[in-house]
PADOVEX-70234 format. One line per 4 residues: their letters; for each residue x, y, z of C-alpha. Coordinates in Angstrom, 3 decimals. Layout:
<sites>
A) X,Y,Z; ...
</sites>
This chain:
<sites>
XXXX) 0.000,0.000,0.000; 0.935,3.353,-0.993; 1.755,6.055,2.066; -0.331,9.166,0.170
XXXX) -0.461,12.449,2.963; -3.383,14.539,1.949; -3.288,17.902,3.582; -6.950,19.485,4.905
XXXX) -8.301,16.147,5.005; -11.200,16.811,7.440; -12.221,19.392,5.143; -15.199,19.389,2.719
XXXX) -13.146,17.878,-0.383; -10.455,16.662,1.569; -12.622,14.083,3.089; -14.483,12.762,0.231
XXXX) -10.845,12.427,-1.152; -9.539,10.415,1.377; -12.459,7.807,1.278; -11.952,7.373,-2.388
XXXX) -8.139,6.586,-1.504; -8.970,4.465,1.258; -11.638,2.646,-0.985; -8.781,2.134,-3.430
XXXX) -6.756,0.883,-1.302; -4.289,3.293,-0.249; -2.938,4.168,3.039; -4.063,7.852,4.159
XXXX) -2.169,10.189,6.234; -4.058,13.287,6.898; -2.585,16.313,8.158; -5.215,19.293,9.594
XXXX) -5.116,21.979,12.023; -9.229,21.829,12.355; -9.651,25.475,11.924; -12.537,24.605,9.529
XXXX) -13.654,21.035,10.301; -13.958,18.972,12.888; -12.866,15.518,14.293; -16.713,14.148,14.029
XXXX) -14.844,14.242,10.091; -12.402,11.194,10.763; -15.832,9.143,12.538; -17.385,9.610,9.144
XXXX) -14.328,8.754,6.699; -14.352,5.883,9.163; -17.844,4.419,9.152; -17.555,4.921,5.277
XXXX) -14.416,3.008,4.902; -14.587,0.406,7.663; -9.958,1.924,8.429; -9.650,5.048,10.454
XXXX) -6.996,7.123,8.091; -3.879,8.215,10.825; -4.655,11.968,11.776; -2.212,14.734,13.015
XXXX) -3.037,17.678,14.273; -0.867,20.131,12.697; -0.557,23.738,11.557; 1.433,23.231,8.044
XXXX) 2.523,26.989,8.840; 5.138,26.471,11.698; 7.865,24.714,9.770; 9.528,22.744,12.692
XXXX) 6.162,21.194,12.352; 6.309,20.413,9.150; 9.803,19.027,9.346; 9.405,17.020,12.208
XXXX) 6.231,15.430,10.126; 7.912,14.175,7.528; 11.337,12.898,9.233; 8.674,10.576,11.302
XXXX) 6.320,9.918,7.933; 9.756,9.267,5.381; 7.458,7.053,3.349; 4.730,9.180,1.614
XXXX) 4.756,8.410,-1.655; 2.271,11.069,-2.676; 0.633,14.484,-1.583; -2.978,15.604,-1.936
XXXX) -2.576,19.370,-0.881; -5.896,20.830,0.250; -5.402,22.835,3.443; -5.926,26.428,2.682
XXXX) -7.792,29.241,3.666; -10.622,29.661,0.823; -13.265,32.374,1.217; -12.816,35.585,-1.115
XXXX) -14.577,38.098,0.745; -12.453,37.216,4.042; -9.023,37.335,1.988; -9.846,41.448,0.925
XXXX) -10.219,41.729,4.586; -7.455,39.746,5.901; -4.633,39.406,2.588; -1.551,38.897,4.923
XXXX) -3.359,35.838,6.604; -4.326,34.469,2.880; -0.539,35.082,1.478; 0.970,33.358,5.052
XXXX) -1.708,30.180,5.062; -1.521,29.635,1.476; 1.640,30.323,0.265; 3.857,29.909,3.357
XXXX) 2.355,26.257,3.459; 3.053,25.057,0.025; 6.537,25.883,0.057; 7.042,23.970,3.365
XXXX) 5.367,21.193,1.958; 7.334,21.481,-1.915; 10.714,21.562,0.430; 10.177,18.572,1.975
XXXX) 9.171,17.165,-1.156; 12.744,17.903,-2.260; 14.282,16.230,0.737; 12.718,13.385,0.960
XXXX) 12.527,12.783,-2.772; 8.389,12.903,-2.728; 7.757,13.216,-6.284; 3.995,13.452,-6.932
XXXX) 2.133,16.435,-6.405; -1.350,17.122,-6.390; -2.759,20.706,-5.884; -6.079,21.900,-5.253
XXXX) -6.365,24.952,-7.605; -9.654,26.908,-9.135; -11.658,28.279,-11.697; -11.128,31.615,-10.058
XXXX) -7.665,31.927,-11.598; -9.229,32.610,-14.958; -11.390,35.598,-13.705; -14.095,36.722,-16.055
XXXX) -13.738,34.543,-18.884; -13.464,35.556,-22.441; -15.144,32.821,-24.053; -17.757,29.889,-22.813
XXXX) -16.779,27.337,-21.913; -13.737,27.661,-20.647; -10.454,25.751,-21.493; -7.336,24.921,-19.856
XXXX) -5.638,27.721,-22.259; -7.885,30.422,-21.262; -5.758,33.361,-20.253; -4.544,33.826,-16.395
XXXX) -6.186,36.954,-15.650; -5.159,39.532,-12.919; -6.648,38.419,-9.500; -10.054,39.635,-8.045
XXXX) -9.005,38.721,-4.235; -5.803,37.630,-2.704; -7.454,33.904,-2.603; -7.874,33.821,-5.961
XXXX) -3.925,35.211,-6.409; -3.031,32.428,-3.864; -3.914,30.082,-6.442; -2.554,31.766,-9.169
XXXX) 1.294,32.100,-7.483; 0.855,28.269,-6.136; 0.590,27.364,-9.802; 3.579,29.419,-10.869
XXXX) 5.747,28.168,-7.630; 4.739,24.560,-8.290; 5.262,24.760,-11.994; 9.021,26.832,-11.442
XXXX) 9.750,23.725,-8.930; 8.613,21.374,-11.571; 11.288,22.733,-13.785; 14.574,22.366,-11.342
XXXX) 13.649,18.768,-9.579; 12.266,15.583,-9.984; 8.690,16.702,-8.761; 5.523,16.080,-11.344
XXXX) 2.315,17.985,-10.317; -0.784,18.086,-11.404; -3.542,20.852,-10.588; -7.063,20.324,-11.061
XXXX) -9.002,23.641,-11.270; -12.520,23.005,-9.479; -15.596,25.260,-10.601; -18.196,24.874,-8.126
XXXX) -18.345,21.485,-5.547; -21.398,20.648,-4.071; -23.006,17.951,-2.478; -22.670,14.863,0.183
XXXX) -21.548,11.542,0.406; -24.179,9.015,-0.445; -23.823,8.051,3.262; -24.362,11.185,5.236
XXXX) -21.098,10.044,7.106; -19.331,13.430,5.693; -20.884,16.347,3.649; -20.277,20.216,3.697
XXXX) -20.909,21.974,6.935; -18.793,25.407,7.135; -17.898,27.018,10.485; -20.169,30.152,11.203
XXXX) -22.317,32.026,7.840; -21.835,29.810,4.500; -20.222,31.191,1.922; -20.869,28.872,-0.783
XXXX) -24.659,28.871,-2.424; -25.683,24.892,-1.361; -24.997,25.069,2.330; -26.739,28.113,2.679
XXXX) -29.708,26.772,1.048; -29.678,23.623,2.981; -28.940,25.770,6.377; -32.362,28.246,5.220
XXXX) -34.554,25.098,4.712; -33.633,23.653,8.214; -34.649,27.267,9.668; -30.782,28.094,10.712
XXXX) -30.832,30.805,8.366; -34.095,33.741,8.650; -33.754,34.062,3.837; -31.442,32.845,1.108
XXXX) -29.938,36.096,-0.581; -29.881,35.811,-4.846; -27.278,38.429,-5.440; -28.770,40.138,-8.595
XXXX) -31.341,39.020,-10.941; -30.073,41.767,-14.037; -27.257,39.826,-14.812; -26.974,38.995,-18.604
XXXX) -27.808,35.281,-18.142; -31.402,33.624,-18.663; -32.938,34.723,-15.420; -30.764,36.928,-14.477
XXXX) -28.867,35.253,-12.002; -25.134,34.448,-11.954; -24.385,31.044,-13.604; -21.819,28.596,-12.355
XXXX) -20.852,24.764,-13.518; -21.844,22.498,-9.881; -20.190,19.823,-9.284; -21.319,16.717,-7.229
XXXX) -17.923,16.642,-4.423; -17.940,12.999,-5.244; -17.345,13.281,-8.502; -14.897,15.998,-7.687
XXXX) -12.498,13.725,-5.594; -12.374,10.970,-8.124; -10.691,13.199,-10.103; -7.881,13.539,-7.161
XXXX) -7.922,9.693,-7.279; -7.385,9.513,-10.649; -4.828,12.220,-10.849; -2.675,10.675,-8.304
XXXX) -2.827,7.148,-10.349; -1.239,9.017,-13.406; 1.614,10.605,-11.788; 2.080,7.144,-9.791
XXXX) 2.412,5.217,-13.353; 3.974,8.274,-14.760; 1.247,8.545,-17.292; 1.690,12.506,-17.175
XXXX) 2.706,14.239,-20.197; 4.825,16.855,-18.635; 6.008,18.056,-15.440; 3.041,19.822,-14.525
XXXX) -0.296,19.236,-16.032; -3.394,21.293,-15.678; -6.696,20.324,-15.459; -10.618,21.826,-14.993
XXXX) -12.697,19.516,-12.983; -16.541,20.227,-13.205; -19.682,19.301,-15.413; -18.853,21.332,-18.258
XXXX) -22.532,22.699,-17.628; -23.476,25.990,-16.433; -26.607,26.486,-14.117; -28.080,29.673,-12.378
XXXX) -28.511,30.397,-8.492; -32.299,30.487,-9.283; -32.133,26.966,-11.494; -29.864,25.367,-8.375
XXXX) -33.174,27.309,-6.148; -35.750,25.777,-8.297; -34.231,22.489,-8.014; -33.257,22.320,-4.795
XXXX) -37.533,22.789,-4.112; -38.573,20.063,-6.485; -36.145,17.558,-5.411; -36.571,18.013,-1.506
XXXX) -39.983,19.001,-1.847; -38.641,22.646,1.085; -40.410,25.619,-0.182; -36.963,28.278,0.188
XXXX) -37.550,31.267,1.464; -35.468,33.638,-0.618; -35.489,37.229,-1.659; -33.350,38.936,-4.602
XXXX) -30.947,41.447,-3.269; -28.811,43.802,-5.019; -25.561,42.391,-7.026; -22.216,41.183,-4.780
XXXX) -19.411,43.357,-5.790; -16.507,40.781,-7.446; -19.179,38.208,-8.808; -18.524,36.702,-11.929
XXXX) -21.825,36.845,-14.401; -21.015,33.208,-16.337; -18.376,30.453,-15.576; -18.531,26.583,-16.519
XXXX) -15.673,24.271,-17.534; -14.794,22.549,-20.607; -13.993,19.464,-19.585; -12.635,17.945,-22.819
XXXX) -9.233,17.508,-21.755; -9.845,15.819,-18.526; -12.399,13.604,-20.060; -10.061,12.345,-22.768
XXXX) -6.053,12.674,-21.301; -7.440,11.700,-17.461; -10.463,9.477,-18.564; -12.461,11.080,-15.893
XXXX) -16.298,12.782,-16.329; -18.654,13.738,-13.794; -21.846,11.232,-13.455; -23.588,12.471,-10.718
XXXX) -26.243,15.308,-11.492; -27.793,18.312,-9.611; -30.844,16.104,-7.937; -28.086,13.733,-6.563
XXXX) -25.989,16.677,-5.066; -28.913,18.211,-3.921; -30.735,15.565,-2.809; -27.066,14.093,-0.655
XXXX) -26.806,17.633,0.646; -30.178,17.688,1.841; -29.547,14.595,3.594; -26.434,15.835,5.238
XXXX) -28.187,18.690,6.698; -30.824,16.664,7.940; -28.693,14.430,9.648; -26.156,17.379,11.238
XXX) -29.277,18.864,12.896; -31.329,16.184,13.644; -34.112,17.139,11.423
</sites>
């Protein structure tokens, strides 16, 4: 078995990821410093997976930490780097934090890499990198364009640093560039559940129909789309950390066709807040209470993937569709509150 570590592994992707490796028979090492997840987490990834993945509590940014990790963990064969602080609106308010937990981290993490000769690299990147796209949908070429937020720059300079390490070492990478992950596992074992106000559209909804939340806000409904509302490509999380799985399988068998590859992970289908509303009722049969609000300053009108290259050079697609993410995420809730 295969020692993979996979960094923010109690978090919402994280998670999922590690039961896919554990289902596939790897051996998980997960390294979190719970400052957005829980240890109920590891219970789930447990019950799932019938092996309790070893745990560490750790904070990748204090380097002795880090160090002392990997002189006692000299086997990892493989990273899955999640851990990272994520929401936009708190990185315009807090850069310095975003720059020190996101970038201080990776290069820990890529210099131990070096030392220990750990040579396969997977990196949880975004669509955010690419901005307000030119053209729909959007391809791995699409242009880099300036940052929005310090997250969204986090990303951008972890691509550059990885793909500048890439070039001087023995290290192959791969980044997968998620659009929008939503959902649960089948289970209810694990699923999305934020600490304090959601950012993301699905937990909010969920959090409004179990009464923790007075309204769901939709953020403009002038927006040059269909209805009006801002139009995103969901992803079921499932299907989402599959794609990790798969990833790390091609750098293990050196399938990869250069040093680092790049690759978007989502539907290739764009849906609106009010569609993901709308189907959120009919599946669950919750009537939402919502109101539309004026536009959020830094929201992007249209973004969804073209998944062409992933589906052909990884032989991964999502199969999972809205109702199942919806319908999981529901069920998640449900059980988190007792409902």
């Amino acid at each position: 078995m295969k020692k993979i570590l996979v960094t923010g592994g109690l978090g919402y992707i994280g998670s999922h990821t590690v039961v896919e490796l554990q289902n596939a028979g790897f051996e998980v090492v997960i390294i979190d410093n719970l400052s957005n997840s829980t240890l109920n987490v590891l219970e789930g990834i447990t019950n799932i997976t019938n092996k309790p993945p070893v745990f560490e509590r750790l904070d990748l940014r204090v380097k002795t930490d880090v160090v002392d990790f990997f002189s006692r963990h000299k086997d990892v064969q493989g990273i899955i780097h999640f851990a990272a602080s994520k929401a936009v609106g708190e990185s315009v308010e807090n850069p310095l934090l975003y720059y020190e937990n996101n970038l201080n981290t990776l290069i820990y993490l890529l210099q131990e890499c070096k030392n220990y000769e750990i040579n396969n690299f997977i990196f949880s990147s975004s669509c955010t990198v690419y901005g307000e796209p030119d053209v729909l949908p959007i391809t791995e070429s699409a242009p880099v364009k300036e940052a929005t937020s310090p997250y969204g720059n986090t990303k951008q300079i972890s691509e550059e640093i990885i793909n500048d390490t890439c070039k001087v070492s023995n290290l192959k990478a791969i980044a997968l560039r998620y659009f929008n992950p939503i959902g649960a596992h089948h289970s209810a074992e694990i699923g999305e559940l934020p600490v304090g106000v959601p950012q993301n559209l699905v937990p909010f909804i969920t959090q409004t129909a179990a009464g923790i939340r007075k309204e769901l806000s939709v953020f403009g409904n002038d927006y040059p789309t269909e209805d009006g509302s801002c139009v995103r490509d969901y992803i079921h999380v499932v299907d989402l950390a599959k794609a990790h799985l798969i990833a790390l399988q091609r750098l293990l068998s050196n399938k990869n066709e250069s040093k680092l590859e790049i690759f978007n992970v989502g539907t290739g289908k764009g849906s609106s807040v009010l569609e993901v509303v709308n189907a959120f009722e009919k599946v669950t049969k919750q009537k939402l209470n919502y109101k539309i609000v004026p536009r959020r300053a830094g929201d992007v009108i249209s973004v969804y993937a073209d998944t062409k290259k992933a589906n052909t050079k990884l032989g991964w697609k999502s199969e999972k569709t809205m109702e199942d993410a919806l319908s999981s995420a529901w069920k998640w809730e449900q059980k988190v509150r007792n409902i």
